[in-house]
C-alpha positions, 0 to 999 in steps of 0.5 A, a space after each residue: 615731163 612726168 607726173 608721178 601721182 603720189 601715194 605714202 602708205 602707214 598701216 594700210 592707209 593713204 597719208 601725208 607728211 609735213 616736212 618729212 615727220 613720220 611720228 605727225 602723218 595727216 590721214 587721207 579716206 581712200 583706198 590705196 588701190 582705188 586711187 592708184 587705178 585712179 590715177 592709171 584711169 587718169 592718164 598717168 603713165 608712171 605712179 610712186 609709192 612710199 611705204 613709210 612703215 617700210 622706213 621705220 623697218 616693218 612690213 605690214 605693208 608688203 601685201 598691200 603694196 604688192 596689190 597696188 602693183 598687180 592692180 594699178 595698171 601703171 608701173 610703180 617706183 617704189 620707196 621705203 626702207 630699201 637697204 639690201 640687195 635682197 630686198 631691192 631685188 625681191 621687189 623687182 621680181 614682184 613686179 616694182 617698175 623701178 626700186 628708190 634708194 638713198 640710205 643705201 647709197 650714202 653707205 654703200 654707194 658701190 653696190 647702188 652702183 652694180 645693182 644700176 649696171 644690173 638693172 638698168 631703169 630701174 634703180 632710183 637715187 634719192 637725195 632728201 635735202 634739209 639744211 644743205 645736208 642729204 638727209 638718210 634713214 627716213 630724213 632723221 639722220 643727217 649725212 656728211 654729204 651734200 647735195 651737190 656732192 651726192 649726185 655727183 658721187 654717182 656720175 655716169 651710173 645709169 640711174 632711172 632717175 634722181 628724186 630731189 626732195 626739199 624737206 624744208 619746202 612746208 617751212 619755206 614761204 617763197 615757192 622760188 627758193 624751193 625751185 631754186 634748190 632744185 633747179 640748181 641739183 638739176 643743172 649739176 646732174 647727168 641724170 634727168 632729175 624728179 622733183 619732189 615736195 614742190 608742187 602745189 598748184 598745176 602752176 608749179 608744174 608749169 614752172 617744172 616743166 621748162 627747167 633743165 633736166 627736170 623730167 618729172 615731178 612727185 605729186 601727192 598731198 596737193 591731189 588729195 587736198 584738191 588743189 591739183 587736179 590730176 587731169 589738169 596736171 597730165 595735160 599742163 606737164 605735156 610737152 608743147 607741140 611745136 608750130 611746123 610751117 607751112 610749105 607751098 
C-alpha cells in the first residue's frame, strides 16, 4: 500500500480542513516546498497536493504549485478545481504525475473517460462522500449520485486510481464506520481505491493495508499534528515479506 503524504495549499501556505470547510482552514508553519522534499527525503514514492484556492477558481497558486513539482523529487497527484480539458492537460504538460477529478466527472463523465484512454495512469477520480451523497465543487454541492453509483458509472475506465474521501470522518466518534464506508466503496470498484481522511494514527494504516482493494492512503493533518510520523507510516504500509521454506 501507498502513502500519499498530503499537502492542501490556501495563499501560499500548508493548511488543513475540518470536514471539508474551506471558509475555517487551520494554518500549519512550513514551507510547501521544504516539506514536500521532505517527504521524498523520507521514503515516500508518490506525494498529493490539493490547491484549495484552485477549487474556489483562483490561481495564486500555480507558481507555487509548479515549484513543488519541479522540487519534490517524487511524482505529484494533484487536485483542485479541475473542470476542463485544457486545464487537466496543461498540468500534465507541467509535469503533475497524475490530474484528481470529480466535478467534472459528475458533469461530463464521457470526457473524464477519454481523457483516462488518453492518458493512461494519470486521471484520478474522486468521490467525496457526506450523507451517502457524492459531493462536488469543493464538497458544497450536493450531486444526485451515490457513491456506489459513481464509481460504478466508470467501470473499466483505466482510471489511476480512485480517491474515497468521508467528509464526515472529523464528526464520526467510531474509527470502524469511517473504514467501513470505505471498504465497503473498495469491494464495488475495479479500480484500486485511495483512502482519504481516515488516517490518524500509523494504526489506521495498518488497518488499510489488509483491506480489499485499498491500495493507498492520503495522509496530511495527522503528519503535521505529529501523531503519524512519516517514516513510521512508510515502513508499517510495506507489504509483508512472505516466509519461503527451507529446502534441503
Amino acid at each position: 500500500m501507498l502513502i500519499y503524504p498530503t499537502i492542501q495549499l490556501m495563499g501560499g501556505r500548508c493548511v488543513s480542513l475540518d470536514r471539508a470547510r474551506i471558509d475555517a482552514p487551520q494554518i500549519w508553519d512550513v514551507d510547501p516546498v521544504e516539506t514536500a522534499q521532505g517527504f521524498a527525503g523520507a521514503g515516500a514514492e508518490w506525494m498529493h497536493l490539493t490547491d484549495l484556492d484552485a477549487v474556489e477558481g483562483n490561481e495564486r497558486n500555480a507558481e507555487l504549485t509548479e515549484r513543488i513539482i519541479r522540487a519534490a523529487g517524487i511524482p505529484v497527484q494533484l487536485a483542485g478545481g479541475f473542470r476542463s480539458r485544457d486545464v487537466i492537460e496543461r498540468w500534465i504538460d507541467k509535469g503533475a504525475g497524475r490530474i484528481v477529478v470529480g466535478s467534472l466527472a459528475a458533469q461530463e463523465p464521457h470526457l473524464v473517460k477519454e481523457l483516462a484512454k488518453y492518458h493512461p495512469d494519470q486521471i484520478v477520480l474522486t468521490v467525496d462522500v457526506k450523507a451517502g451523497r457524492v459531493m462536488t465543487h469543493g464538497w458544497r454541492r450536493e450531486s444526485s449520485f451515490t457513491p456506489e453509483d459513481f464509481i460504478a458509472a466508470f467501470d473499466g475506465v483505466p482510471l489511476a486510481g480512485i480517491v474515497v474521501t468521508d467528509i464526515e470522518a472529523d464528526a464520526n466518534a467510531h474509527v470502524e464506520a469511517q473504514m467501513g464506508l470505505i471498504s465497503g466503496l473498495a469491494r464495488l470498484s475495479r479500480t484500486p481505491v485511495i483512502a482519504s481522511g481516515v488516517v490518524r494514527t500509523v494504526d489506521d494504516i495498518a488497518r488499510l493495508k489488509y483491506i480489499h482493494n485499498i491500495a493507498g492512503a492520503l495522509v496530511g493533518r495527522a503528519l503535521y499534528q505529529g501523531t503519524v510520523d512519516i517514516a513510521e507510516a512508510l515502513a508499517v504500509a510495506k507489504p509483508e515479506v512472505e516466509r519461503v521454506a527451507d529446502f534441503v
